[in-house]
C-alpha positions in Angstrom: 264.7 179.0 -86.7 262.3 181.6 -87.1 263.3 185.1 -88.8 263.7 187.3 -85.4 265.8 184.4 -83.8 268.7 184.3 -86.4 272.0 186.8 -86.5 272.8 187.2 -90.2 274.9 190.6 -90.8 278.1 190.6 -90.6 278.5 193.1 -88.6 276.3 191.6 -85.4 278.6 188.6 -85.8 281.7 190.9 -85.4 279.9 192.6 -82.7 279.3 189.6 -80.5 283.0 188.4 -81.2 284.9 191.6 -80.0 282.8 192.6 -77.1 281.2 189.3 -76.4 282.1 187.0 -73.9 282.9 183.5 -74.7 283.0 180.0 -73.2 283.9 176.4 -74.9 284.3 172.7 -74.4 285.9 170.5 -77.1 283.4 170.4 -79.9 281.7 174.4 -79.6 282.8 177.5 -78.6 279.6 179.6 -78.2 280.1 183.9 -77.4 277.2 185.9 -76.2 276.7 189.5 -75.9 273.5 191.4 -74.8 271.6 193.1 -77.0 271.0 196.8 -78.0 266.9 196.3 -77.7 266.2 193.6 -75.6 263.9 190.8 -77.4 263.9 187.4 -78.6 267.7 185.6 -78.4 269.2 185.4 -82.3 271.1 182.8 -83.2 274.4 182.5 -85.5 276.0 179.4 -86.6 279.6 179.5 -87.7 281.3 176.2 -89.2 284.3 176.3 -91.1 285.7 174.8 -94.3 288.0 172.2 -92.1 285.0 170.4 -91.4 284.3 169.3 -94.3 282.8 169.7 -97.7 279.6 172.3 -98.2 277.3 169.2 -97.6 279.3 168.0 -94.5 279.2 171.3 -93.0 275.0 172.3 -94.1 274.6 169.0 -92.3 276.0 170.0 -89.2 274.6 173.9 -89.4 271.0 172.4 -89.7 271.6 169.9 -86.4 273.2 172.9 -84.7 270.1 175.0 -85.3 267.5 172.0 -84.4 269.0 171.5 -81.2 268.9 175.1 -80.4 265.4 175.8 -81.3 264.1 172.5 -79.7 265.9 173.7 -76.4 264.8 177.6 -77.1 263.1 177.8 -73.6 266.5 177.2 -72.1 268.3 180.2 -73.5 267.7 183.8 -72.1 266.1 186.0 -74.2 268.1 189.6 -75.1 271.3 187.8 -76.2 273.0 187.4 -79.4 274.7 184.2 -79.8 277.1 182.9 -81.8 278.2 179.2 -82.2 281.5 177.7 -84.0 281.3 174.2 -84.3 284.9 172.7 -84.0 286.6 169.6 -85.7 285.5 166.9 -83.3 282.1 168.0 -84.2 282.1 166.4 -87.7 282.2 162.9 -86.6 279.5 163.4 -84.2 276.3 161.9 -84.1 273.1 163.8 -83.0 273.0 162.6 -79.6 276.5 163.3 -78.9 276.3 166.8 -80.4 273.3 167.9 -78.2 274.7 166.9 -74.9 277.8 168.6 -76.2 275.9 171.9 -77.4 273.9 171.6 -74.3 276.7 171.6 -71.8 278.4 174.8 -73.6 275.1 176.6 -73.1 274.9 175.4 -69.6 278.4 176.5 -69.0 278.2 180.0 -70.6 275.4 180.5 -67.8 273.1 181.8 -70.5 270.6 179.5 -70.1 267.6 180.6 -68.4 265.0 178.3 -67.6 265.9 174.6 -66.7 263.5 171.7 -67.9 
């Protein structure tokens, strides 16, 4: 992800989670919220310590993230996002975890563009 597309302070990540609206499937639950000064989407990635050890969960951030940015084009700009993976995630392959990812976006009715 490039620096203007990722949400890092606390405090965005708070933001998007009490005013945000939120939609999920099984394996993500992904909340968006429009930003203060429209621009590129940012991106936070949330995956908790019952997923696993730090390397299970890294491994799953970094898949997260590379699905999103191939797929950037598909997500409207101005939002701030924020993804939690959920257990089922973890014994996911990539495949499976970018249909999955995919379909949350889809469903949120965030996604812009359609390839």
């Amino acid at each position: 992800m490039i620096k203007e597309h990722r949400l890092r302070k606390r405090e965005d990540f708070n933001r998007v989670y009490r005013r945000g609206k939120s939609t999920a499937n099984l394996q993500f639950v992904l909340y968006f919220l429009p930003q203060r000064e429209p621009g590129p989407f940012r991106l936070g990635v949330s995956v908790s310590k019952k997923l696993g050890n730090a390397v299970v969960r890294n491994s799953i951030r970094r898949r997260m993230k590379e699905i999103v940015r191939l797929n950037a084009d598909k997500i409207q700009p101005g939002l701030d996002v924020v993804i939690i993976a959920r257990k089922p995630v973890a014994s996911m392959d990539y495949a499976e975890m970018e249909r999955s990812l995919l379909h949350v976006i889809r469903r949120s009715g965030i996604s812009g563009k359609q390839k």
